[in-house]
C-alpha positions in Angstrom: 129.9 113.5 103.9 132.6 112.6 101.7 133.2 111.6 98.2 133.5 107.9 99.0 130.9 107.7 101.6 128.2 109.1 98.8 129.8 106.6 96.1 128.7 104.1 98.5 125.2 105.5 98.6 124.7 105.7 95.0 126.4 102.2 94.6 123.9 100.7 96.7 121.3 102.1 95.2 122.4 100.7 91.9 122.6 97.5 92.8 118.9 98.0 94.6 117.5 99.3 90.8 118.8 95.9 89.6 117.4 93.7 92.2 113.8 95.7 91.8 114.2 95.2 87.8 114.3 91.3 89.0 111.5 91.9 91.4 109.4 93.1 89.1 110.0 91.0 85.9 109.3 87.8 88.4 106.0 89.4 89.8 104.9 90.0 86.1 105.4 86.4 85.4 104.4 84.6 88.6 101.3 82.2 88.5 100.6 82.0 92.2 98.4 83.8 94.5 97.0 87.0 92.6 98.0 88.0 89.3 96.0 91.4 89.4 97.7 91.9 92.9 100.9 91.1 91.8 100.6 93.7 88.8 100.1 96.5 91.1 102.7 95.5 93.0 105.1 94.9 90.3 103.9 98.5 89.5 105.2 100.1 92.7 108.1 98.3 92.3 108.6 100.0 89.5 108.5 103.2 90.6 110.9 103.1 93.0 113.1 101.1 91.0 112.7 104.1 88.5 113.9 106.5 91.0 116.8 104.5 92.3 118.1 104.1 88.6 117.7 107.6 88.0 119.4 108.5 90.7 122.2 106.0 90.1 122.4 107.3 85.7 122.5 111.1 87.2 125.2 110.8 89.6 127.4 108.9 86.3 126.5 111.9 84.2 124.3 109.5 82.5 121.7 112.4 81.4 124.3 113.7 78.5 123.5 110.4 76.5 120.0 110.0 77.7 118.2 113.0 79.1 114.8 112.1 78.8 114.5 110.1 82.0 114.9 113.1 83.9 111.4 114.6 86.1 109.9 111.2 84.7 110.5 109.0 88.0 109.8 111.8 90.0 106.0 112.1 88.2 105.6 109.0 89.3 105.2 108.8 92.9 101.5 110.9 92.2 101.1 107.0 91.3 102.3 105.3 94.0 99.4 106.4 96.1 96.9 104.7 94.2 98.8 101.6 93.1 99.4 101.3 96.8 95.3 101.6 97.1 94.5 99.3 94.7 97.2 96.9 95.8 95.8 96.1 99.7 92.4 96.6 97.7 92.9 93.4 95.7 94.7 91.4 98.6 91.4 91.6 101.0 88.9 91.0 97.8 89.2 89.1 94.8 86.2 90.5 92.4 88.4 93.7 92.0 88.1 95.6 88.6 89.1 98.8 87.2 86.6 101.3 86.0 86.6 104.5 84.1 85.7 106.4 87.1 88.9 105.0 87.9 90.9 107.2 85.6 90.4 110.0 87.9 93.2 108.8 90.0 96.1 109.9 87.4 95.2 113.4 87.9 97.6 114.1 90.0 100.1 112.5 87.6 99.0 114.5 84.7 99.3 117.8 86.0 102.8 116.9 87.3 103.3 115.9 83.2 101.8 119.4 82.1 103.4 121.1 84.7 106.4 120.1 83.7 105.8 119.7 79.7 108.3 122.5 79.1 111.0 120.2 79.9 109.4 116.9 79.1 108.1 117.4 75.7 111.4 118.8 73.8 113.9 117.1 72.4 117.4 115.8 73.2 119.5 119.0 72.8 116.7 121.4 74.3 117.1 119.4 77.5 120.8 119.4 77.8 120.8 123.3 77.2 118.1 123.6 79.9 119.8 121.4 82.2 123.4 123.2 81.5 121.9 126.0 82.1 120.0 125.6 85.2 121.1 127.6 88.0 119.5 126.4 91.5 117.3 129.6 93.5 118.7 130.7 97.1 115.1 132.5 97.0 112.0 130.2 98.6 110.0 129.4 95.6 105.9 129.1 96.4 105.8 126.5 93.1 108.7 124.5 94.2 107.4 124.4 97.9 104.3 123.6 96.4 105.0 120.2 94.6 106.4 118.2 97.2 103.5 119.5 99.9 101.1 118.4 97.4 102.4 115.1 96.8 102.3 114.7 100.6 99.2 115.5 101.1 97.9 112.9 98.1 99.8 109.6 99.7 98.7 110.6 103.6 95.2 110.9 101.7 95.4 107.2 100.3 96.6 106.3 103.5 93.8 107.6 104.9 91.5 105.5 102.3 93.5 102.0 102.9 93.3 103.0 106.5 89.8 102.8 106.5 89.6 99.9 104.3 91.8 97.8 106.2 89.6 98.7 109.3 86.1 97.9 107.6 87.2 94.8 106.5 85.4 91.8 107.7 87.0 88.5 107.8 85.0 85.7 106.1 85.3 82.2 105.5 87.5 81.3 102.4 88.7 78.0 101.4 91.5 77.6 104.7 90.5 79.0 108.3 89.9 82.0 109.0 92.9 82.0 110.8 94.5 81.6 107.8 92.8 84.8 106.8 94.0 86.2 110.1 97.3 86.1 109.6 97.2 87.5 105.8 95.4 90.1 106.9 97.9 91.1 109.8 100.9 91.0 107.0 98.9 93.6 105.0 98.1 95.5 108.1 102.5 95.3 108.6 102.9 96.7 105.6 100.6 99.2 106.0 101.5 100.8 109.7 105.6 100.7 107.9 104.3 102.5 105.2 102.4 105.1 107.1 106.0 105.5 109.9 108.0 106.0 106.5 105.1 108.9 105.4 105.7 110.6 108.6 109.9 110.6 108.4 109.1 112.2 105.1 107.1 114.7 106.3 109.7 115.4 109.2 112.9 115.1 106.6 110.3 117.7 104.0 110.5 120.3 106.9 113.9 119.4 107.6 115.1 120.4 104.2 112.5 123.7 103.9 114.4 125.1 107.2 117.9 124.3 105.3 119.0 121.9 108.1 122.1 120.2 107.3 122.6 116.1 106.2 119.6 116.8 103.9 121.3 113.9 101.9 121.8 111.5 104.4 118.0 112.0 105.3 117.0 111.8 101.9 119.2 108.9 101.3 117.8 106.9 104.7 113.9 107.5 103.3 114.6 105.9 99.7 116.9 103.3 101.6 113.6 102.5 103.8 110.9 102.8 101.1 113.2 100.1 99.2 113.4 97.7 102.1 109.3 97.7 102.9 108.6 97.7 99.3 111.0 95.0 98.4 110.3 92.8 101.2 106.5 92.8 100.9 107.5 91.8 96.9 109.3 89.3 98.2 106.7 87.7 100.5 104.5 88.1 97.6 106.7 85.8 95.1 107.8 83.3 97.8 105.2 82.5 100.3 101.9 84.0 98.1 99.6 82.1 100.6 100.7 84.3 102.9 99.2 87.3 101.5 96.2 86.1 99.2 93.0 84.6 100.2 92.1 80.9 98.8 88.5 81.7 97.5 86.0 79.0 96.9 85.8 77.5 93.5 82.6 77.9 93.6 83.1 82.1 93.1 84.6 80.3 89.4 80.9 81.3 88.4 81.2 85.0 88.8 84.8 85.5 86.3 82.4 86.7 84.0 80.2 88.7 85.8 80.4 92.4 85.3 78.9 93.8 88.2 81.9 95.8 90.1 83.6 96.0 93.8 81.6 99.6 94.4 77.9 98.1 93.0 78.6 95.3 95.3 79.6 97.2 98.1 76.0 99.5 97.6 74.1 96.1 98.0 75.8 95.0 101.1 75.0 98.4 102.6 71.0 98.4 100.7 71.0 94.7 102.2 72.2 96.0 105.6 69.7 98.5 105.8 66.6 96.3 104.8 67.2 93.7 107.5 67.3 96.7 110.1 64.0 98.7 109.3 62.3 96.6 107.2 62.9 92.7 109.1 61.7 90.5 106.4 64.0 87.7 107.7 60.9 87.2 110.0 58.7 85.8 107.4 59.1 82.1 107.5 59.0 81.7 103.6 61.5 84.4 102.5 63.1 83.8 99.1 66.1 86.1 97.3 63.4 86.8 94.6 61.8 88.7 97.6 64.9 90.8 98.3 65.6 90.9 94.8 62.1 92.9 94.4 62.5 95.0 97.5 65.8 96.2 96.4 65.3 96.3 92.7 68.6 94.3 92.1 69.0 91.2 90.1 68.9 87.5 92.4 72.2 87.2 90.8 74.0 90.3 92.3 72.8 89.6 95.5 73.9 85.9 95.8 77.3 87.0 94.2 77.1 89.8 97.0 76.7 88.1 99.6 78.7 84.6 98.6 82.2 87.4 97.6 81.6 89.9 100.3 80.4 88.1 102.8 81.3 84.4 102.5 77.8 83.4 103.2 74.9 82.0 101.2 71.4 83.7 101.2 69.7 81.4 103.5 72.7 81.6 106.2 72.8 85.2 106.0 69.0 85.2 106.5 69.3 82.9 109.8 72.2 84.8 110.9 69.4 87.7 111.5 67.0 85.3 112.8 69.3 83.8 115.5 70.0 87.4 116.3 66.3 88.2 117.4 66.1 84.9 119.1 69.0 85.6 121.2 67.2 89.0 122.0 64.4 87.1 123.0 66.0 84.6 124.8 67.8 87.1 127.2 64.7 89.1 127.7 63.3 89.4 131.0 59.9 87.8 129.7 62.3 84.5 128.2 60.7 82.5 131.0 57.1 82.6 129.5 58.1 81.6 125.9 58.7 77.8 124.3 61.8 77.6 122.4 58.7 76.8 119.6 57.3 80.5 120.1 61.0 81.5 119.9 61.4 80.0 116.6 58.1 81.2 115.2 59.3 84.8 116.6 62.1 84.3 115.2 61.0 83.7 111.7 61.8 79.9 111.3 59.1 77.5 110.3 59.6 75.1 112.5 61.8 73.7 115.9 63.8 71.9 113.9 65.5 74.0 111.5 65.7 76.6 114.8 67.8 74.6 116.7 70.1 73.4 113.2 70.8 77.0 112.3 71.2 78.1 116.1 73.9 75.3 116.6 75.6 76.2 113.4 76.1 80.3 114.3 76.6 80.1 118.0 77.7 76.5 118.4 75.0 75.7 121.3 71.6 74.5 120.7 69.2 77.0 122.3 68.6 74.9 125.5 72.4 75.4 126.1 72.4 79.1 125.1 69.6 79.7 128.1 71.8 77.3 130.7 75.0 79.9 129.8 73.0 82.9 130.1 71.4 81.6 133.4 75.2 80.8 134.8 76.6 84.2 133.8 73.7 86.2 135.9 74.1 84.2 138.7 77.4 84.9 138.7 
């Protein structure tokens, strides 16, 4: 590669350090969709925008005058992993808060910092002399083998984690349809499987550089090129079509801003909630209240009703007939369906009376029960 061709890298990536300086100072200050989401992404903006101007100040010499930028930008993609995390996090649910167990995440980050404090922590001259100095090992170094591996292994690992977030997600009903909800959800899933393909050329350009192949700077080049362009145009999405990416929750969640109950505690009462409607059944008592639950699962009336209205966009009652209609249905396509009255279903089922049965059944499967049993009849037959 010649001079001129690599001036054209490194001008490129100049002008991409100014453009994600812009990006970032306009996702700091925008009002729409989520401000907390927007900080995170603003923050991984940051990093790379950090890398690309260090890149750009280093190949000008730029160290001499201000030396202290140095190992910094590199330190920081042990954050990316978790900002990334955090970020899809808080564009599926909006009751997202930090904690201190929380903190744990900068680990990796901090040892990079200690690691490294005998550069980091001197002062102008020290650094130059170090840097002058600095004579590059032919020899395979376990240490400097080790660094890169291990910050591998941390972002695949918080892949993993959004992976499986992504994936558990349940679409509920927000303010919009849920197709509405549908189609945010399949941009985060894009930006996701791009960032997962540009984990795996990294691995493949690590490797490539550990068995001295030649182009290592082209390859290197091509991943920050790509990591700009994913990064860059999901920012971009973000500040100019916001509904695209963030959910519309009801007002009516307004009530909650001030509740400090977390993402994790509500996450253990969906699964303590889960499990009580399985072993335990107590939808089938006609005259269930929340203060029942509340007791059973010695959590407040409030946590569960915030629960269950931010998690799963349902109210108690509706989530209570959703488990009802459920055993009707069972009952309904039973072989013994023929000797029950849609009354005896409803009883069975926990409702108090025909009425309310057929209300609830209409509103969850969108057929009364009479023509629930006609389409079950017409699908055996067939």
């Amino acid at each position: 590669m010649n001079t001129q061709q690599i001036d054209l890298w490194y001008f490129v990536f100049g002008a991409a350090a100014l453009q994600g300086i812009l990006l970032f100072v306009v996702l700091i200050f925008q009002k729409k969709g989520s401000q907390f989401s927007n900080g995170l992404l603003a923050f991984l903006i940051l990093i790379i925008t950090s890398v690309l101007t260090e890149r750009f100040l280093t190949h000008i010499d730029f160290y001499r005058v201000f030396p202290h930028y140095l190992f910094l930008s590199y330190g920081l993609w042990y954050l990316w992993g978790p900002a990334f995390y955090f970020y899809i996090r808080s564009s599926l649910y909006e009751n997202i808060k930090f904690s201190k167990t929380d903190l744990l995440h900068l680990i990796p980050f901090l040892v990079y910092i200690f690691v490294n404090s005998e550069y980091i922590f001197v002062g102008w001259s020290a650094k130059i002399s170090y840097l002058d100095d600095f004579v590059p090992s032919s020899e395979t170094n376990i240490f400097a083998l080790l660094i890169p591996v291990l910050l591998r292994v941390q972002t695949i690992a918080y892949l993993v984690f959004t992976g499986v977030l992504i994936y558990k997600y349940k679409i509920v009903e927000l303010n919009g349809s849920k197709e509405t909800r549908k189609n945010q959800l399949l941009l985060l899933k894009i930006f996701f499987v791009a960032v997962a393909l540009l984990q795996i050329y990294d691995v493949y350009y690590l490797v490539m550089i550990k068995l001295g192949q030649t182009g290592r700077h082209l390859l290197k080049n091509i991943r920050l090129l790509i990591t700009v362009i994913i990064n860059y145009s999901i920012a971009f999405a973000a500040i100019k079509y916001p509904e695209r990416l963030f959910p519309q929750f009801k007002k009516e969640y307004d009530k909650y801003k001030s509740s400090k109950i977390t993402d994790d505690e509500m996450e253990r009462i969906k699964l303590s909630l889960i499990n009580l409607m399985i072993d335990e059944q107590p939808y089938l008592n006609n005259s269930i209240k929340l203060k029942d639950l509340s007791e059973k699962l010695k959590v407040s009336q409030h946590s569960i009703s915030q629960t269950l209205n931010i998690k799963l966009g349902i109210s108690f009652y509706d989530y209570i007939n959703k488990f009802r209609i459920e055993k009707a249905k069972e009952i309904l396509s039973s072989d013994d369906k023929d000797r029950f009255t849609l009354l005896h279903v409803a009883y069975e089922s926990g409702f108090n009376s025909k009425s309310s049965f057929n209300r609830a059944f209409k509103k969850h499967t969108g057929f009364t029960p009479s023509e629930y049993i006609n389409s079950e009849i017409n699908v055996s037959n067939n």
